[in-house]
C-alpha positions in Angstrom: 0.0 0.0 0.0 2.8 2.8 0.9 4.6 2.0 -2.6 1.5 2.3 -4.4 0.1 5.5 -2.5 3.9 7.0 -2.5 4.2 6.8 -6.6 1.1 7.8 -7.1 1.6 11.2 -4.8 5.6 11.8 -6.6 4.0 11.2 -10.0 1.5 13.9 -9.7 3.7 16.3 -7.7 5.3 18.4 -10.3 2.6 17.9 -12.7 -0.6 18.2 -10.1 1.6 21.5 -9.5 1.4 22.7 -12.8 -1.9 22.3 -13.3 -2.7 24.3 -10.2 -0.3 26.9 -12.7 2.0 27.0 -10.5 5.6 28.0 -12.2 8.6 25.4 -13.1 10.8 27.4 -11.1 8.4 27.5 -8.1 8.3 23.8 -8.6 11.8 23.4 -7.8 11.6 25.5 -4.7 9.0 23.4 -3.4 10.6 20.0 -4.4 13.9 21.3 -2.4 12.1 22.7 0.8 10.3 19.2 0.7 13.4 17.3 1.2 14.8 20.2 4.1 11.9 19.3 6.1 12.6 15.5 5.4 16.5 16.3 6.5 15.1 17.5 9.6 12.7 15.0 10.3 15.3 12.0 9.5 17.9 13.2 12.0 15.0 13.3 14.8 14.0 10.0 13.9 17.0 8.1 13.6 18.6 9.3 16.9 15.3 8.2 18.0 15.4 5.1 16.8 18.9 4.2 18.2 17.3 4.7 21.7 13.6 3.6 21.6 13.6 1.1 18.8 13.4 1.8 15.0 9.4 0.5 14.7 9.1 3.5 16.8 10.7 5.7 13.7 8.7 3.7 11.0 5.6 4.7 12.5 6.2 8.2 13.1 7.7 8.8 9.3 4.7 6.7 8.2 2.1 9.3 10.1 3.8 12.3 8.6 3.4 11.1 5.4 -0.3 10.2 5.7 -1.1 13.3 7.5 -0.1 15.2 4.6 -1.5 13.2 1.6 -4.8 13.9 3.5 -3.9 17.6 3.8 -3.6 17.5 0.0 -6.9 15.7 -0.6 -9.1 18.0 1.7 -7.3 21.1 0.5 -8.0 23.2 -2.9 -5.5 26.0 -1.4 -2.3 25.9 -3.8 -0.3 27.2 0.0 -2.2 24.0 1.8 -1.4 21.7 -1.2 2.6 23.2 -1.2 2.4 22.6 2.5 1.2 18.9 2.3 3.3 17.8 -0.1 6.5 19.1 1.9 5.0 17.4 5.0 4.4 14.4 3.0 8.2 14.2 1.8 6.8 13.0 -1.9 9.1 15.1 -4.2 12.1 12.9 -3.6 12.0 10.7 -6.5 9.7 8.2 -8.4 11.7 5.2 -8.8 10.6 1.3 -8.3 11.9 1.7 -4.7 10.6 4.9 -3.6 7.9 2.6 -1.2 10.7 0.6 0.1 12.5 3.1 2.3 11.2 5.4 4.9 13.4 6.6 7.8 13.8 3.7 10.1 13.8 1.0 7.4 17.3 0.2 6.8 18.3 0.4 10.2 15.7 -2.1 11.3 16.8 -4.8 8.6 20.0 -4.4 9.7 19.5 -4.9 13.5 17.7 -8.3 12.8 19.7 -9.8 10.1 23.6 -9.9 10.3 25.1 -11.8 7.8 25.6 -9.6 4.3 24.2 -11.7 2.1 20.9 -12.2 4.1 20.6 -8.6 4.1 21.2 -8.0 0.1 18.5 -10.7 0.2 16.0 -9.2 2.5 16.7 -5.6 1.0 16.3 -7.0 -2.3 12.7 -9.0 -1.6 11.4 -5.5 -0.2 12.8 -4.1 -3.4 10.8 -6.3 -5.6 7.4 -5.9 -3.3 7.6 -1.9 -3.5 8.6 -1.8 -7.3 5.4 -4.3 -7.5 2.9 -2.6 -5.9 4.3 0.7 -7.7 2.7 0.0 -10.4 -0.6 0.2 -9.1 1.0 4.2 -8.0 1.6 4.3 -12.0 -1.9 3.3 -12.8 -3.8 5.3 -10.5 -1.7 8.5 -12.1 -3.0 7.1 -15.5 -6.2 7.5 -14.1 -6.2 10.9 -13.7 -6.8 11.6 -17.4 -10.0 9.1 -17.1 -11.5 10.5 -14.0 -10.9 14.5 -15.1 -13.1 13.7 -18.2 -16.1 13.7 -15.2 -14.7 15.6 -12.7 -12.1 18.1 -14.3 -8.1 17.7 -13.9 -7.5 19.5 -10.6 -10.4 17.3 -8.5 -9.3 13.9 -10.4 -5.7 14.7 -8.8 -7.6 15.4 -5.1 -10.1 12.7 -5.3 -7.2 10.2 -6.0 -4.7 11.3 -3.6 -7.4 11.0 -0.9 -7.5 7.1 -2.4 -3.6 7.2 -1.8 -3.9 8.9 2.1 -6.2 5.7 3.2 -3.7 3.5 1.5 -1.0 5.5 3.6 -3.2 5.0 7.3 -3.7 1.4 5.9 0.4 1.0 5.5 0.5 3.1 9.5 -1.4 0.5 10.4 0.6 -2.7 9.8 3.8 -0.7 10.7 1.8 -0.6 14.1 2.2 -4.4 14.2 5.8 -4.6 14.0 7.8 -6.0 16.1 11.8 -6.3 16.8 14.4 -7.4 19.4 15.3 -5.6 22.4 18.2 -2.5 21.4 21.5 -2.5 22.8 22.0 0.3 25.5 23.4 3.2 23.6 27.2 3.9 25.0 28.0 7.4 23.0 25.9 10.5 22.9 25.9 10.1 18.9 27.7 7.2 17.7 31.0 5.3 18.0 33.9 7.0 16.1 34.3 3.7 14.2 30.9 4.3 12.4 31.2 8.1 12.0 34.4 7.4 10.4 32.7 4.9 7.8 29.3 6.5 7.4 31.4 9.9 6.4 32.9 7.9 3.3 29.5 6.7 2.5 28.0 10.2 2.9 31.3 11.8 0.6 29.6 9.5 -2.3 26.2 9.5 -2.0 26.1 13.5 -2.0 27.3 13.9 -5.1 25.1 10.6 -6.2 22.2 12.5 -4.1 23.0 16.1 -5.9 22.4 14.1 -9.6 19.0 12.7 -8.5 17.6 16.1 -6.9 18.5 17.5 -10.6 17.4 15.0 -12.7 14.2 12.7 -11.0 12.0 15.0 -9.0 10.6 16.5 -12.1 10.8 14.1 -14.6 7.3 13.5 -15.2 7.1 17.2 -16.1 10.3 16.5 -18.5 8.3 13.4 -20.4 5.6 15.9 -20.7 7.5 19.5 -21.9 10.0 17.5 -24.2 7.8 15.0 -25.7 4.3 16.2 -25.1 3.4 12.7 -23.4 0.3 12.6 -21.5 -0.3 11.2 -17.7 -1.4 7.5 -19.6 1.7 7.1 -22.1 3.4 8.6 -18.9 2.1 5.9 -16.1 2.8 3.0 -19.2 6.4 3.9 -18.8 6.8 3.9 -15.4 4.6 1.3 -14.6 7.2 -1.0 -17.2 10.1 0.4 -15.1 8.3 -0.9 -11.7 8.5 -4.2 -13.3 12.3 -4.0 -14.8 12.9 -2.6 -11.4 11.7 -5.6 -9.5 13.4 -7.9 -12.1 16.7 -6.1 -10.7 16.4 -6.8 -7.8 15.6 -10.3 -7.7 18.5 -10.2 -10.3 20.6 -8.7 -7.3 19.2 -11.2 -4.5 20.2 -14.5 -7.2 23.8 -12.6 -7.2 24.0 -12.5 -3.3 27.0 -13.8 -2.0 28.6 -14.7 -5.9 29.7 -11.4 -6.7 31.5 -8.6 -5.0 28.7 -6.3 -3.2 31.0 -2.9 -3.3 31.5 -3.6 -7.2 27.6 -3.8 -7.9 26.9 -0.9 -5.7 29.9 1.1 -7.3 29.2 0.1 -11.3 25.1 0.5 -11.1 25.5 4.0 -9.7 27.7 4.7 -12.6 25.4 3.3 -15.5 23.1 4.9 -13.7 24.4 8.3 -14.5 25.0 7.0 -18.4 21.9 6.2 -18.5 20.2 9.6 -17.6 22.0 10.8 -19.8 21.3 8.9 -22.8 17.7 9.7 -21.6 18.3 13.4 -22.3 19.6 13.2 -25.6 16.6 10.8 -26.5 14.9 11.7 -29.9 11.5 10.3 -29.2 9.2 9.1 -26.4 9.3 5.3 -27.2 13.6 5.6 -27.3 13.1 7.5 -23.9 10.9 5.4 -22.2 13.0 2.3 -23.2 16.7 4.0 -22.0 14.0 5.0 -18.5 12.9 1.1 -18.3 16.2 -0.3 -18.5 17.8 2.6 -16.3 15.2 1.3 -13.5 16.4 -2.4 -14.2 19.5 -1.3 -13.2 18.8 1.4 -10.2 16.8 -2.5 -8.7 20.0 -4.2 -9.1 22.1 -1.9 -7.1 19.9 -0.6 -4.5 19.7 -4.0 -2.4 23.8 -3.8 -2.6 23.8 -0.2 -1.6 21.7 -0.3 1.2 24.1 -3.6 2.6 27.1 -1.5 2.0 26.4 1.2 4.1 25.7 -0.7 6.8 28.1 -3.2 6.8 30.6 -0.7 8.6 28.2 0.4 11.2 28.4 -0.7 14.9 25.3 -2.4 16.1 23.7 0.2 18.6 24.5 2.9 15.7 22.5 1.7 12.7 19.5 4.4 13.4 21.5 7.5 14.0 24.2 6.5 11.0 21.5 5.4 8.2 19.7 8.9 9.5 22.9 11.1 8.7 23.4 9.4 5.2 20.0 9.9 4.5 20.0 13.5 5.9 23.4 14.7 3.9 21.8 12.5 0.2 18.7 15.2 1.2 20.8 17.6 1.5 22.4 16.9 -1.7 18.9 16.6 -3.4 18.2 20.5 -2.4 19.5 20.7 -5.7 16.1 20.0 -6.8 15.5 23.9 -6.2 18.5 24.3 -9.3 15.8 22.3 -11.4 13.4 24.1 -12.3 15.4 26.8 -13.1 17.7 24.1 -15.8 14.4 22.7 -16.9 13.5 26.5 -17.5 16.7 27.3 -19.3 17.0 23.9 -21.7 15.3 21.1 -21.1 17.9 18.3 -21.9 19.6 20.3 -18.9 18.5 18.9 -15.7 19.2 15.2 -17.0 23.0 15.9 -18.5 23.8 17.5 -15.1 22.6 15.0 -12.9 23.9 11.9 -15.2 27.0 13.2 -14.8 26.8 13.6 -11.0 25.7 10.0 -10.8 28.5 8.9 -12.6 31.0 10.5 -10.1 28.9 9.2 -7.5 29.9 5.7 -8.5 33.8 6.1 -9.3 33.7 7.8 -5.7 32.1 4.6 -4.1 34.9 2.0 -6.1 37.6 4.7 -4.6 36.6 5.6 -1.0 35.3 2.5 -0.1 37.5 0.2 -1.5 39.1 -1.9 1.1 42.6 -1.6 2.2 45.4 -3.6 1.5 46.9 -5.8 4.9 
């Protein structure tokens, strides 16, 4: 239910946006002050979570995000809808895995399952569930082109993402039943010098990574739309495909658990990542686009399960919440690019993908060279 309701809410940001005529460059803004709140709201949580359990953090980032996808149904306010959307933290991206992570969830696969190549196995079935059930997200944003023909564009957008807030309190609800083993008693006021020490090499990459996907995703569904003239169905077809190639990559990533080197897979997907977006910008058609998008997601479903296990694999036990929160809090950071967007977008439209391709690539020869272990 979260992946479907989450997709469903990112796809229509930017686009929902615009048809309230709301500016690209305004966009941007509201896409980066989106992922400041989210910043703030990770930290809180993850120190949080270190202390009083990380269910505790999955609920709490779950009820922000339902809170605010009701805030956006009720409202017709473009302020209220601008204010739900940041509370709801739906601008960050629309990829296969957007349901699969919320603050919390890393850190509480980690704290129950040890061994490496358990854990690219777990984060890779929770891959393929969320890149699944996103595209029922994709079809309900296909949907909106059905249900304005009887209710008009701006209340097909409301009525649906009131369908995606009871999705949201029906996702709250199972968090709710969660359970996990007792913590171990925190020992440091943050977190042990030996995880600060590895979490900052993992933050050095993923902020450049995280500066190429504020750029590039968050208004992506707006780029399909201004480039090619696509409209929300030709637009959901796509990514609903790339839900699919996404869960493909990461089954794909959980048959390659334990056989192949996890750093490399983390390291060269981030890279062909960035290729990839790039390829995307300098598509001639829609078709050639969506296809170099589909196969792009294939890839982003292999890597993520390997990413996610490499960033905790330094970590000390009792420092998973607070650690996974700062990574998460300096990729945000990182994503405030989105605010440099709409402005790109504005200027050329090939713009925002070249940039952030490029970013993504560095991201992943950055990963290969800082993490790269050290010879005895």
């Amino acid at each position: 239910m979260r992946s479907a309701a989450l997709i469903y809410m990112t796809l229509s940001f930017s686009l929902y946006l615009h048809a309230l005529k709301v500016s690209i460059i305004d966009i941007g803004i509201v896409a980066a002050l989106t992922m400041l709140f989210a910043l703030f709201l990770t930290l809180g949580l993850g120190m949080l979570g270190d202390r009083r359990g990380y269910r505790y953090e999955l609920i709490i980032s779950e009820f922000f995000t339902m809170a605010g996808a009701f805030l956006i149904a009720a409202s017709s306010s473009v302020l209220m809808i601008m204010l739900g959307m940041i509370i709801a933290g739906i601008s960050t991206g629309s990829g296969g895995m957007r349901g699969a992570f919320s603050p919390g969830s890393s850190a509480y696969i980690a704290s129950i399952y040890g061994e490496e190549k358990e854990r690219v196995k777990k984060f890779s079935s929770i891959n393929i569930i969320a890149a699944v059930f996103s595209i029922v997200g994709s079809a309900m944003f296909g949907m909106v082109g059905l249900v304005s023909v009887y209710t008009g564009a701006l209340h097909a957008y409301r009525y649906l993402f009131l369908v995606a807030a009871f999705m949201m309190l029906g996702s709250l609800v199972f968090v709710m039943l969660l359970t996990e083993p007792a913590r171990p008693k925190k020992s440091t006021r943050i977190m042990k010098n030996e995880s600060m020490k590895y979490i900052m090499r993992i933050i050095a990459a993923n902020v450049v990574g995280g500066a190429g996907v504020g750029i590039a995703i968050p208004l992506l569904p707006l780029w399909f739309n201004q480039v090619f003239k696509a409209t929300n169905i030709e637009i959901s077809i796509v990514f609903g495909i790339s839900y699919v190639a996404t869960a493909l990559g990461a089954y794909y990533a959980s048959r390659l658990a334990g056989k192949t080197s996890v750093l490399n897979m983390a390291a060269g997907t981030r890279s062909l990542n960035g290729i990839l977006l790039v390829a995307l910008a300098l598509s001639p058609a829609f078709p050639i686009a969506g296809a170099i998008y589909v196969i792009r997601a294939f890839v982003a479903g292999s890597g993520s399960p390997n990413r996610s296990t490499v960033t905790v694999k330094g970590i000390g036990n009792e420092d998973y919440g607070t650690a996974t929160s700062l990574q998460g809090i300096a990729t945000r950071v990182s994503q405030l690019s989105s605010g440099a967007s709409g402005y790109l977008l504005d200027y050329a439209l090939p713009l925002p993908l070249e940039v952030g391709g490029v970013l993504q690539l560095i991201s992943g020869a950055l990963y290969k060279i800082l993490l790269k272990p050290k010879n005895k």
